[in-house]
N, CA, C and O atoms as CSV, one atom per row, in Angstrom:
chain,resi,resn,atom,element,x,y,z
A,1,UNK,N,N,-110.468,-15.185,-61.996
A,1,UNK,CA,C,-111.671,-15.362,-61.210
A,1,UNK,C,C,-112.846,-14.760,-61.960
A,1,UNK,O,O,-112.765,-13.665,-62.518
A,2,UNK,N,N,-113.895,-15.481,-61.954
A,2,UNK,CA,C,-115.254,-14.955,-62.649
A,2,UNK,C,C,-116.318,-14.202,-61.744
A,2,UNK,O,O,-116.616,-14.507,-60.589
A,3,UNK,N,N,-116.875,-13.071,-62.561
A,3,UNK,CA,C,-117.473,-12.432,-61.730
A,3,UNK,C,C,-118.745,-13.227,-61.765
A,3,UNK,O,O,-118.846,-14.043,-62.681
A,4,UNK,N,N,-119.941,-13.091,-60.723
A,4,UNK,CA,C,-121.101,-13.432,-60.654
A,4,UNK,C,C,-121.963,-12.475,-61.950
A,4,UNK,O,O,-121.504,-11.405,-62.351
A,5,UNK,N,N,-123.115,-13.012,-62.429
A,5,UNK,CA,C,-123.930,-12.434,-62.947
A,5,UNK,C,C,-125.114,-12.352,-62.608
A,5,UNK,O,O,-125.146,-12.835,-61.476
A,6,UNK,N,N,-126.396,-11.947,-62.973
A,6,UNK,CA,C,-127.302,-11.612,-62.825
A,6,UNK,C,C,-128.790,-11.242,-63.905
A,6,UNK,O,O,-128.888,-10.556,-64.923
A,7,UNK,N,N,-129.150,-11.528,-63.629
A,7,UNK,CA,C,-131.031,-11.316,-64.714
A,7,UNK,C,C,-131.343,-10.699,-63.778
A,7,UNK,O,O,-130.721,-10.554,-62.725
A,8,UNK,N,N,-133.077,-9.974,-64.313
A,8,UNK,CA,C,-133.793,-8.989,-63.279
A,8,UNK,C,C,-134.029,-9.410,-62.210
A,8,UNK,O,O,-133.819,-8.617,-61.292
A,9,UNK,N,N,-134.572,-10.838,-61.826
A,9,UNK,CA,C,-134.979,-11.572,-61.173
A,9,UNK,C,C,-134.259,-11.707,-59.873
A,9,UNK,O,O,-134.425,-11.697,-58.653
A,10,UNK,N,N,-133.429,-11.828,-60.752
A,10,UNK,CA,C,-132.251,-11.809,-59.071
A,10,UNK,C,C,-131.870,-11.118,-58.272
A,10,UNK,O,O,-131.588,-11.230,-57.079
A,11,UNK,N,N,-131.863,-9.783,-59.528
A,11,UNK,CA,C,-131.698,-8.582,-58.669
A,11,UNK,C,C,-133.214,-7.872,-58.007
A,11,UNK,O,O,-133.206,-6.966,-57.173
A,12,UNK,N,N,-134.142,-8.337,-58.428
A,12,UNK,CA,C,-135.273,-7.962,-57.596
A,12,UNK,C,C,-135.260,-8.975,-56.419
A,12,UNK,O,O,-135.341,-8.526,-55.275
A,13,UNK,N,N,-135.188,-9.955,-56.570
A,13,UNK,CA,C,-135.301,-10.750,-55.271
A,13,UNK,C,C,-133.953,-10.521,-54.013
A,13,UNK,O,O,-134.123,-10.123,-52.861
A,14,UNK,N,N,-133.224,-10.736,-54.371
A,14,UNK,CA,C,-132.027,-10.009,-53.596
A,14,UNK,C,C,-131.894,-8.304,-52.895
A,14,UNK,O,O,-131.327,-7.952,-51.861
A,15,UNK,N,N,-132.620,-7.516,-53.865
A,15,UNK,CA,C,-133.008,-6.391,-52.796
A,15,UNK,C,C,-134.190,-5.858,-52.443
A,15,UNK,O,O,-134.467,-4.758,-51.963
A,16,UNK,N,N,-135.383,-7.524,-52.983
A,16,UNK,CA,C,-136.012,-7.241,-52.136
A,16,UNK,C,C,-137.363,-6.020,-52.742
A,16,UNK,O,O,-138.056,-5.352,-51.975
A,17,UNK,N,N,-137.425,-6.001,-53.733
A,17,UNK,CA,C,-138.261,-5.360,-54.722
A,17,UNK,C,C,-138.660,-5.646,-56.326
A,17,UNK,O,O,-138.046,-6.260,-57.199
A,18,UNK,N,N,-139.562,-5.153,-56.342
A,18,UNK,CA,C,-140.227,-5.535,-57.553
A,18,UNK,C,C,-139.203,-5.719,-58.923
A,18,UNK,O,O,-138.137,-5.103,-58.928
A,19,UNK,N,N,-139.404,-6.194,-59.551
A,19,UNK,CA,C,-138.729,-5.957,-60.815
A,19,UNK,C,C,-138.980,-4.516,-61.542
A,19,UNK,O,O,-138.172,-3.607,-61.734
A,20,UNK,N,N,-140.454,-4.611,-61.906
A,20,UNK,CA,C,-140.601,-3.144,-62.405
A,20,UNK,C,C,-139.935,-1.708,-61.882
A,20,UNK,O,O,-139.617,-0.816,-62.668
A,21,UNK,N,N,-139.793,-1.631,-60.636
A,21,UNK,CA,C,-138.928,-0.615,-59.717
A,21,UNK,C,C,-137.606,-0.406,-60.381
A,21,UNK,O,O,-137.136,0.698,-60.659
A,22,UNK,N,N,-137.001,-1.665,-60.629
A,22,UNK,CA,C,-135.319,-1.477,-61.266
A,22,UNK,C,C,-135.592,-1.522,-62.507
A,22,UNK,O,O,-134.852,-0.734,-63.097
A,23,UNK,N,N,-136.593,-2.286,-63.506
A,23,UNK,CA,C,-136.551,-1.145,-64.598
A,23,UNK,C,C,-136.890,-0.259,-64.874
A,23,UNK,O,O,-136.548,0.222,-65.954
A,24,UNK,N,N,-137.930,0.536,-63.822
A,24,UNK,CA,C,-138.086,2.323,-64.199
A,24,UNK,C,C,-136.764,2.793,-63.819
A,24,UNK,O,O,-136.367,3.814,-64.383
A,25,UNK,N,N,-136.167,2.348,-63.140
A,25,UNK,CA,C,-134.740,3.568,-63.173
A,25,UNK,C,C,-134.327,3.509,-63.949
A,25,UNK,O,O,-133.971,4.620,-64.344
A,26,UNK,N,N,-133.891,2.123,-65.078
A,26,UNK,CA,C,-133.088,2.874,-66.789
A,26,UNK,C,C,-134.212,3.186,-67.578
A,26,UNK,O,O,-133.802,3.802,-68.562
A,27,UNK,N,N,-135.454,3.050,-67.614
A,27,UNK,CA,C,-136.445,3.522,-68.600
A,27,UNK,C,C,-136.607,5.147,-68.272
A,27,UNK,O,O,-136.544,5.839,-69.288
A,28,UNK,N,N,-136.756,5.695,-67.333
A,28,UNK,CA,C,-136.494,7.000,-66.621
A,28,UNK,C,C,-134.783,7.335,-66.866
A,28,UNK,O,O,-134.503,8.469,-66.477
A,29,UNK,N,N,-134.034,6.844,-67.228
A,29,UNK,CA,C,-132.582,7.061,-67.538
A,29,UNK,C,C,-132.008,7.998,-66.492
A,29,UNK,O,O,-131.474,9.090,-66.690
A,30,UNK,N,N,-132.259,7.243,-65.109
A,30,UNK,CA,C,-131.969,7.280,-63.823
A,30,UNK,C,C,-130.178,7.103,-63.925
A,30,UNK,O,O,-129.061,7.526,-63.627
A,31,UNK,N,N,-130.836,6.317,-64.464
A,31,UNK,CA,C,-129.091,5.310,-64.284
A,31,UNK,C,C,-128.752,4.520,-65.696
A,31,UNK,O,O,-129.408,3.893,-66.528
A,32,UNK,N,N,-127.698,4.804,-65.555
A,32,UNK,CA,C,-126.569,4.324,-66.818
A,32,UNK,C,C,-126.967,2.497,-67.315
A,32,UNK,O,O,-127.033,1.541,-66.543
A,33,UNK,N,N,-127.126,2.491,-68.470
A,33,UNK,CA,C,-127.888,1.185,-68.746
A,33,UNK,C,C,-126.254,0.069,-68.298
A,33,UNK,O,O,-125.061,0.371,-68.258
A,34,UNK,N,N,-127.094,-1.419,-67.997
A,34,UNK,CA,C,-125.943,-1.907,-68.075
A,34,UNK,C,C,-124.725,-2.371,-68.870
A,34,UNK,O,O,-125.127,-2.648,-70.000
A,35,UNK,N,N,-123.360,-2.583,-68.767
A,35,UNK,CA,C,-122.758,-3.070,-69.936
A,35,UNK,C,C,-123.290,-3.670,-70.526
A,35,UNK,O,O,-123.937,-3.290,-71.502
A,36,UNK,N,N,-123.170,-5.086,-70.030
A,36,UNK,CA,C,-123.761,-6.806,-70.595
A,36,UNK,C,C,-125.163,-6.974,-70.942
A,36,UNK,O,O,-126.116,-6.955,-70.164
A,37,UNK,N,N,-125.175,-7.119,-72.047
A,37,UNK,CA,C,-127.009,-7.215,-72.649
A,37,UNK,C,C,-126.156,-8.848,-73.147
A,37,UNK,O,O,-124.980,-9.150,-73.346
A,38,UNK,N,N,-127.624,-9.695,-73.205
A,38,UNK,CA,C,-127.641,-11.164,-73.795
A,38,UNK,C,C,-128.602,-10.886,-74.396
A,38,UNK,O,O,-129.453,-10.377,-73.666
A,39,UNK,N,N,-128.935,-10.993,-75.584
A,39,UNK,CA,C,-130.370,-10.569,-76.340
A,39,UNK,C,C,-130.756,-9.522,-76.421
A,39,UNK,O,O,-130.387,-8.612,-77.164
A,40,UNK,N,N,-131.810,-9.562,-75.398
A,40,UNK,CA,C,-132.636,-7.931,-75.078
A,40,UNK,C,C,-132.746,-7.725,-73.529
A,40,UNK,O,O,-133.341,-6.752,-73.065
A,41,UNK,N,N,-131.876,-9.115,-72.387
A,41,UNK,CA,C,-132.078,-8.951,-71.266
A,41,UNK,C,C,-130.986,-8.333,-71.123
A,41,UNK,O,O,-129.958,-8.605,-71.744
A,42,UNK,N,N,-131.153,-7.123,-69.991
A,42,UNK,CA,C,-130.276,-6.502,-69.176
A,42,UNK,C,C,-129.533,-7.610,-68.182
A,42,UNK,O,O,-130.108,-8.428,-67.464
A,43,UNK,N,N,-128.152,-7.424,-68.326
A,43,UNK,CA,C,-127.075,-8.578,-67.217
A,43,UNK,C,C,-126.377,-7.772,-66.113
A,43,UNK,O,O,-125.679,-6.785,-66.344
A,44,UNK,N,N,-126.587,-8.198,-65.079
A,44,UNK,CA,C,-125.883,-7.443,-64.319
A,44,UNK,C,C,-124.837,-7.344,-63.099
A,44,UNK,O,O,-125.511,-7.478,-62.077
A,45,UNK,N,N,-123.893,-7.221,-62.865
A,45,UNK,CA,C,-123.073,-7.236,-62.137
A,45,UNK,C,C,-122.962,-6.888,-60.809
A,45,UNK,O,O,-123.652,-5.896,-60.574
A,46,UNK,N,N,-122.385,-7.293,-59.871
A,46,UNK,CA,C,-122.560,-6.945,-58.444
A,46,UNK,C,C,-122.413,-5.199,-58.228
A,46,UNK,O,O,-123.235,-4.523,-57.609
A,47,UNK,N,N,-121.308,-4.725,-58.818
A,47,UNK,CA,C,-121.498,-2.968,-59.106
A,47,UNK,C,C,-122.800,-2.551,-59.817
A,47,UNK,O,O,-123.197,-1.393,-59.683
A,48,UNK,N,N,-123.197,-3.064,-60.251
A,48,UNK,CA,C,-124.557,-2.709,-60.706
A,48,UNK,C,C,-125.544,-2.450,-59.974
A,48,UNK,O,O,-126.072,-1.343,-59.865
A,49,UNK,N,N,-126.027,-3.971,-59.134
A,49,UNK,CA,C,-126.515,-4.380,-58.027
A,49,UNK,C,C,-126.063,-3.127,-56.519
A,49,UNK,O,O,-126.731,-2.761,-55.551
A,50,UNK,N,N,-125.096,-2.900,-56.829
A,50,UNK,CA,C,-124.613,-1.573,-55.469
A,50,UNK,C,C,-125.326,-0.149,-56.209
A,50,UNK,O,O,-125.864,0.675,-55.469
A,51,UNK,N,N,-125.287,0.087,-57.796
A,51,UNK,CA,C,-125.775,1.257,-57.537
A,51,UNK,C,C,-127.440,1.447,-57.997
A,51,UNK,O,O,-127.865,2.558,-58.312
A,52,UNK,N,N,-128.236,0.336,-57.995
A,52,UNK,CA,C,-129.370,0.466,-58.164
A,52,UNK,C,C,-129.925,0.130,-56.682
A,52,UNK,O,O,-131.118,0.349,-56.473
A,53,UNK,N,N,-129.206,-0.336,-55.752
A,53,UNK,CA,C,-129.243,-0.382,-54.393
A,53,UNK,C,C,-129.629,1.181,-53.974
A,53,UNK,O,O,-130.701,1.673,-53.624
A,54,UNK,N,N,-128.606,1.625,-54.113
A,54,UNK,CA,C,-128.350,3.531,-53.983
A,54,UNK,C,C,-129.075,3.820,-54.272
A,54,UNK,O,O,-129.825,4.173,-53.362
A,55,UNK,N,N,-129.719,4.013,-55.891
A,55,UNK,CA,C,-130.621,4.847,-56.518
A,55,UNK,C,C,-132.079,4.748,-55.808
A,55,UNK,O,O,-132.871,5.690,-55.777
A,56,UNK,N,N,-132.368,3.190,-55.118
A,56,UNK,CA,C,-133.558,3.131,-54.046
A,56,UNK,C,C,-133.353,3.024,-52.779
A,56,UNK,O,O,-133.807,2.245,-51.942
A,57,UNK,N,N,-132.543,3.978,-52.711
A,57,UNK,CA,C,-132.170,4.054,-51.005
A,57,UNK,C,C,-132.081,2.787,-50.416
A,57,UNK,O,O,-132.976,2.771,-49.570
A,58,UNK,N,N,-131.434,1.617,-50.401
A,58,UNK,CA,C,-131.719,0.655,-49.786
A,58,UNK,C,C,-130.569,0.031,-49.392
A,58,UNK,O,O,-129.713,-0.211,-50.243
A,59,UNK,N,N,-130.347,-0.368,-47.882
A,59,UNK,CA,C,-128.802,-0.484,-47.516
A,59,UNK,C,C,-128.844,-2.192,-48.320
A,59,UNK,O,O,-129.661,-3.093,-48.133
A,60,UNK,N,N,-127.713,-2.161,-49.175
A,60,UNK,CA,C,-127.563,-3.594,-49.488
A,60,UNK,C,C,-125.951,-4.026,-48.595
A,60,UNK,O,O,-124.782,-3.651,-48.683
A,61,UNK,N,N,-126.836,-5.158,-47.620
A,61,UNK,CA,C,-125.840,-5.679,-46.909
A,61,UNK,C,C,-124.852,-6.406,-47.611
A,61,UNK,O,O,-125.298,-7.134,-48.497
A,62,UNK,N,N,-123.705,-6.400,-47.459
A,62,UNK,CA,C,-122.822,-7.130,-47.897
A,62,UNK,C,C,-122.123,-8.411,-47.149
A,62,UNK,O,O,-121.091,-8.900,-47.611
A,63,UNK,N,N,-122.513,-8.732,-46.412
A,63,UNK,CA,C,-122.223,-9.886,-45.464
A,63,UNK,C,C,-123.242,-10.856,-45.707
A,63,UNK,O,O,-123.193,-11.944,-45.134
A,64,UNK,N,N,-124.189,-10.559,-46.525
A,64,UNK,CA,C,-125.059,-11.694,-46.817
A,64,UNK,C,C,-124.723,-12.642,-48.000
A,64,UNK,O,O,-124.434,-12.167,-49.098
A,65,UNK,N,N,-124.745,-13.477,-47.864
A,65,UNK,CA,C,-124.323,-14.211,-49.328
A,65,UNK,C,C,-125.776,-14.913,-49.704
A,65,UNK,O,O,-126.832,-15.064,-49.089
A,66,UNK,N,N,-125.326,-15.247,-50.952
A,66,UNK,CA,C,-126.559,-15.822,-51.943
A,66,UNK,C,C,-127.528,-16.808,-51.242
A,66,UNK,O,O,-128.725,-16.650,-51.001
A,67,UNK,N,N,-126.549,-18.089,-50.918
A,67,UNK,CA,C,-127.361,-18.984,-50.107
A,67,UNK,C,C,-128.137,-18.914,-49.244
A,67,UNK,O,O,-129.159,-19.598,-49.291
A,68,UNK,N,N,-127.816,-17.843,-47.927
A,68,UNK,CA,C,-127.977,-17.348,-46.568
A,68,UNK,C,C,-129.824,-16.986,-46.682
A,68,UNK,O,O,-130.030,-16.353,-47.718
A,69,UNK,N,N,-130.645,-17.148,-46.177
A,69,UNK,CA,C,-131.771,-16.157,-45.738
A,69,UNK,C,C,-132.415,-16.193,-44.335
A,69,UNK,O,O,-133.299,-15.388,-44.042
């Protein structure tokens, strides 16, 4: 089974905040950069997505799926 991936984009729109917000937390080395780089973009994984959730206090629901708004 394949995991989902992710660009900034997605993960800003999905919780709902800026992009710049989730990259000051690894430019501030808040948080552990991600595994998966493609180039020079940061890739990111749904564990990823849970702990940059955390790092901005922000409950990320998990009953929501992608499609859903």
């Amino acid at each position: 089974m394949s995991e989902q991936l992710y660009l900034l984009g997605d993960v800003s729109r999905r919780l709902n905040v800026a992009p710049h917000k989730v990259t000051y937390l690894y430019v501030t080395r808040r948080l552990k950069e991600p595994e998966l780089r493609l180039g020079n973009r940061r890739i990111f994984t749904d564990g990823d997505i849970c702990r940059i959730a955390s790092a901005l206090n922000i409950t990320l629901d998990e009953t929501r799926k992608e499609g859903d708004r």
